[in-house]
N, C-alpha and C positions, 0 to 999 in steps of 0.2 A: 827518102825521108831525111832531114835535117835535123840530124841530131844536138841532143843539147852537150855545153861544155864539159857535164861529168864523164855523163855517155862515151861520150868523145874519150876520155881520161880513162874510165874504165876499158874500154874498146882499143884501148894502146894508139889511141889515131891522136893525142894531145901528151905530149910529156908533161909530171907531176915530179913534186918532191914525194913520192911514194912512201910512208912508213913501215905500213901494215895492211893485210890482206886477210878476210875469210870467205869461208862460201858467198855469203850475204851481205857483207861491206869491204869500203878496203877507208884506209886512212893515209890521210896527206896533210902536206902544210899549206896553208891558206897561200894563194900567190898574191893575195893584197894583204896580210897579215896587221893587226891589232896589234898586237905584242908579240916579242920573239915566242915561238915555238906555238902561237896561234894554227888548231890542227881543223880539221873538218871531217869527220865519220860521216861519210855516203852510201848510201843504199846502192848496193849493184842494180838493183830494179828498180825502174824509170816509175816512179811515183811521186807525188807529189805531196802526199801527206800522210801521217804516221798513222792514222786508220786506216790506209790504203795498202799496210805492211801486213803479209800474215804473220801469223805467231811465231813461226822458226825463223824469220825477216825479221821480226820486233826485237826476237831475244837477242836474235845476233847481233845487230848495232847498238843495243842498247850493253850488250856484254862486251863488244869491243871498250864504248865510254868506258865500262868498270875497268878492263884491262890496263886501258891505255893510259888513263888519267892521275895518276901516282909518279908512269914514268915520264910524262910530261913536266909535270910538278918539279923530277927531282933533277931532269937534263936544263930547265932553264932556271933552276933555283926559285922557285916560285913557293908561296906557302896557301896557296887559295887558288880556285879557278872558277872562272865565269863557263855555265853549260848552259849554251843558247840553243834555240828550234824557233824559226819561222816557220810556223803551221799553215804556209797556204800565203794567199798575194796581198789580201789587206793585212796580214801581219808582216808582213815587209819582206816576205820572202823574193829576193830578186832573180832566183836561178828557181824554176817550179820542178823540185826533183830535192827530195827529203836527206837532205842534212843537220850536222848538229856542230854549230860550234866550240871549240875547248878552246880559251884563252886564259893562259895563267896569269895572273896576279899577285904581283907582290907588296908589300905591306909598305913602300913605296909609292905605289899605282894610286893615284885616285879616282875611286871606284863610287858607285852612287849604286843606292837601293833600288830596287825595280818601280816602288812605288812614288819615285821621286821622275821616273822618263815617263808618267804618262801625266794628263792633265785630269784629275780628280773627278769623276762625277759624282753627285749625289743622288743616291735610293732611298726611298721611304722603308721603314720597317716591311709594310705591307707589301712593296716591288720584293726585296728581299725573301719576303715568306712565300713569294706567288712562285718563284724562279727555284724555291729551294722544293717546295712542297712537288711541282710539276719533274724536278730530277728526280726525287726519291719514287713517287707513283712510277714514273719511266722506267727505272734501275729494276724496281719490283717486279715490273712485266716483262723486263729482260730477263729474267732466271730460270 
């Protein structure tokens, strides 16, 4: 099997700027980095998407971000940070194996709101209520 490049990373067969390590993730710096200290939180398990993580998977990389992201902040003087997840391949994910990027930003940086990188569609009230009304019935039948 030909494994993918975290894998590889994980599995000690690719060298990393390595940060941090738990059962469930480990943390590194991006090797095509955004901004200095641009880190990436990886799943040790080969999955592709953040539903695909069980619950002690979830909490761990999601507790690493909490961990990590302060002392990110305060090694590259940063006073903000962008927490990115490509969910899957049409959200742009280019490596299919569930990461999260942390790039700090400083008050410098120019930075753009999320709803200014997409190109806008427009919903009728009615698309709206059809899309809101069928989550909440689904949610309900999950409990």
């Amino acid at each position: 099997m030909n494994l993918c490049i975290f894998c590889k990373i994980i599995n000690g067969k690719l060298n990393a700027r390595k940060i941090y390590e738990t059962k469930h993730s480990i943390a590194l710096f991006d090797a095509f980095p955004l901004k200095k200290g641009h880190t990436l939180i990886i799943s040790k398990a080969h999955k592709t998407k953040i539903q695909e993580l069980n619950k002690e998977e979830n909490n761990d990389i999601f507790s690493t971000l909490h961990f990590l992201i302060n002392h990110i902040e305060k090694i590259v003087e940063s006073n903000s940070t962008l927490v990115a997840i490509h969910n899957g391949e049409e959200s742009g994910q280019e490596i299919p194996h569930i990461h999260i990027h942390v790039i700090p930003i400083k008050k410098s940086d120019k930075s753009t709101a999320i709803h200014s990188m997409f190109t806008k569609e427009k919903f009728s009230e009615d698309e709206l209520d059809d899309i809101w009304k069928k989550m909440i019935t689904r949610l309900q039948h999950k409990n």
